[in-house]
N, C-alpha and C positions, 0 to 999 in steps of 0.2 A: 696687233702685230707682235707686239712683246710677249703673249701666250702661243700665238702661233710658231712664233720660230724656238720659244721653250720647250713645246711638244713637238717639233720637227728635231731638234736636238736629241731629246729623250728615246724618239723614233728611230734612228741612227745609231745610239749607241745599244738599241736591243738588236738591233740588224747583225751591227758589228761586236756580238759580245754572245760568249761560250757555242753549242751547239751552230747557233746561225752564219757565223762567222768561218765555219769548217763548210758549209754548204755554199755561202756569199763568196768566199777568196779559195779555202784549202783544197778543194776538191778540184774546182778550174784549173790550180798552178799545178798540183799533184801529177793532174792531167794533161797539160800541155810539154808539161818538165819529161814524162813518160813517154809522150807520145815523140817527142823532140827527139828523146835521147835515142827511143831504139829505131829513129828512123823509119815507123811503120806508115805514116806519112806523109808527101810534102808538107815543108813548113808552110808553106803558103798558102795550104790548107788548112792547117791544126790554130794556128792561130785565130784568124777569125771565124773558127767553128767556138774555139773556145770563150770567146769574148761570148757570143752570141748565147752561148750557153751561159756565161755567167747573167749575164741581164735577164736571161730567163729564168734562172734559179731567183735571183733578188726580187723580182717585178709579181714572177708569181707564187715560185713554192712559200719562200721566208716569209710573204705579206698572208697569204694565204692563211699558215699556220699561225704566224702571231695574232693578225687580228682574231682567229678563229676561237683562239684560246682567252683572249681578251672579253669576246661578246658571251664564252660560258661561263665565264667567271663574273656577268656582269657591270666588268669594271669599263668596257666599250657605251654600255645607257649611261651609263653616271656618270664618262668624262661627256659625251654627248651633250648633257645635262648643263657642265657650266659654261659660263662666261663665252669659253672657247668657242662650242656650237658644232653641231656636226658637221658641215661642210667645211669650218678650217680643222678637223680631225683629221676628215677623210684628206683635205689637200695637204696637210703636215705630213702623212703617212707616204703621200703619192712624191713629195718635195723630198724624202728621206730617199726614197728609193732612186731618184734622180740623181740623191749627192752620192749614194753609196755606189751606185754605175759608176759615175765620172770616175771614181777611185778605181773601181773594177779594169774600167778602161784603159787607165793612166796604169797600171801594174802589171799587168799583161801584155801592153805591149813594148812594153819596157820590158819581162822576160822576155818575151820573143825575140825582140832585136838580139840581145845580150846571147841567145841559142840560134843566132843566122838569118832572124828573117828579113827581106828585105822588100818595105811596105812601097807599096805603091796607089797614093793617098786619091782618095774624091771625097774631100770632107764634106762637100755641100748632101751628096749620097747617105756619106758617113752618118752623118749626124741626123738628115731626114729619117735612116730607118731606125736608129735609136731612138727618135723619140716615138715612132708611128706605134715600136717595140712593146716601147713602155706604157702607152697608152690601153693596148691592145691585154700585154700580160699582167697589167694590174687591176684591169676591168675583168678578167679569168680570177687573178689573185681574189677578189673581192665579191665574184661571182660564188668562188669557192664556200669564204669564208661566210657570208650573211645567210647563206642558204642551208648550209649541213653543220652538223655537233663536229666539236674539235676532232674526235677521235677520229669520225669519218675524213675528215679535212686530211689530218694528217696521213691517213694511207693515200687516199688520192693525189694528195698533191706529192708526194713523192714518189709517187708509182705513175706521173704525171711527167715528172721530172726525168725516170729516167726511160721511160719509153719515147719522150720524145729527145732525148738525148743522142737515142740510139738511132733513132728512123729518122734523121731533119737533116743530115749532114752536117752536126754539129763535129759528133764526133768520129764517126767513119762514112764516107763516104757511100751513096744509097746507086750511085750510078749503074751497080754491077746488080742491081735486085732489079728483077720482071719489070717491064717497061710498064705492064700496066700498074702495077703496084706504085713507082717510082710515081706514076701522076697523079696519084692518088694524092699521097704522100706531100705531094708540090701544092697544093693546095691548105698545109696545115701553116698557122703562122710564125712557127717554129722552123717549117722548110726555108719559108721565104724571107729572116731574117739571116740566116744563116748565108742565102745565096748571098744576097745584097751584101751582107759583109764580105763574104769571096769577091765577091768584085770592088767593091768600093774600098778596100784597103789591101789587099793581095795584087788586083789586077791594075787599079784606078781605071776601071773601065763602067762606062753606061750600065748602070743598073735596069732588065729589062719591065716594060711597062706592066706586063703580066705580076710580076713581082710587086709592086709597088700597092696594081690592082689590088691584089692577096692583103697584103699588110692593112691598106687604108680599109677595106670592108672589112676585116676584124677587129680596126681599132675604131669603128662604127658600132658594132654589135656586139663584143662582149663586153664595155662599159654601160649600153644601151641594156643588157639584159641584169648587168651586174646593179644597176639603178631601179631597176622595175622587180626586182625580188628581193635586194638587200633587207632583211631583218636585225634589229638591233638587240635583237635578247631572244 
């Protein structure tokens, strides 16, 4: 337990330190601060598109890229190697990403209020799609990273980042795009975190079953896929 929570420490402060820390926090606040100020739309909107976007940035691009760069460098076999063991690795990695959310969470909406917004909570909602979130984009994260050379990892996974940034309603709104595309769309798990935040802190309203569906079958299948391909070197 004392090597597990030393490496879930160590995991957290490479999350939150240079480069990953401007993708983890600066670019969300950047964003929300931008989007708030010039009014382009409701806050009731931008807020919990932005949360949803941060957990998705932490859960997949930042795990994606570190561990990715960790397994080239060999230094992913050799801590697998001691004492630790690979499965409290991988859970110190996946524990990192849950404290660095909670923080993401707690910052955000702390701007938000501070720039007008006025939340209207379904914490039981709330906190179901966050974790369904996290399960779902660290099994992508992980899928990423065991499968392709860093270099690859890191185009994808920010080219990852920001195409579903643009198409999930995180950051602008997809309701005015071809109805068929839009249901397209509704089926990514980046769409359906995103809603579920709209409602369960914007609206505090029932999160729809279809949504929930979305979530749970991909936090079934990209950990299921990210286990059955992970390579350690």
């Amino acid at each position: 337990m004392k090597a597990f929570l030393a490496q879930t420490k160590t995991e957290i402060s490479l999350i939150l330190n240079g480069e990953s820390i401007l993708l983890a926090v600066g670019i969300p606040i950047i964003l929300l601060v931008g989007l708030s100020i010039f009014h382009l739309f409701p806050i009731s909107f931008v807020v919990p598109g932005i949360i949803s976007l941060a957990l998705m940035s932490t859960a997949m691009t930042n795990l994606a890229i570190l561990t990715s760069f960790e397994r080239s460098y060999g230094f992913l076999k050799r801590l697998g190697a001691t004492p630790l063991g690979r499965p409290s690795l991988l859970g110190a990695k996946t524990l990192s990403v849950v404290v660095v959310e909670i923080i993401q969470i707690i910052v955000i909406m702390a701007i938000g209020i501070a720039l007008g917004w006025n939340p209207h909570i379904d914490p039981i909602s709330a906190i179901l799609a966050t974790l369904l979130s996290i399960i779902a984009f660290t099994g992508l994260g992980f899928l990423l990273a065991g499968t392709m050379s860093q270099y690859l990892v890191l185009s994808i996974a920010n080219g990852l980042y920001v195409i579903l940034a643009l198409l999930s309603d995180m950051v602008f709104p997809i309701k005015s795009l071809p109805s068929l595309f839009r249901n397209i769309l509704s089926f990514l798990p980046s769409t359906a975190l995103a809603n579920a935040f709209h409602d369960s802190l914007s609206y505090g309203r029932s999160v729809p079953s279809s949504i929930w569906l979305i979530l749970i079958v991909w936090a079934i299948i990209l950990p299921f896929l990210a286990a059955k391909t992970f390579k350690w070197e």
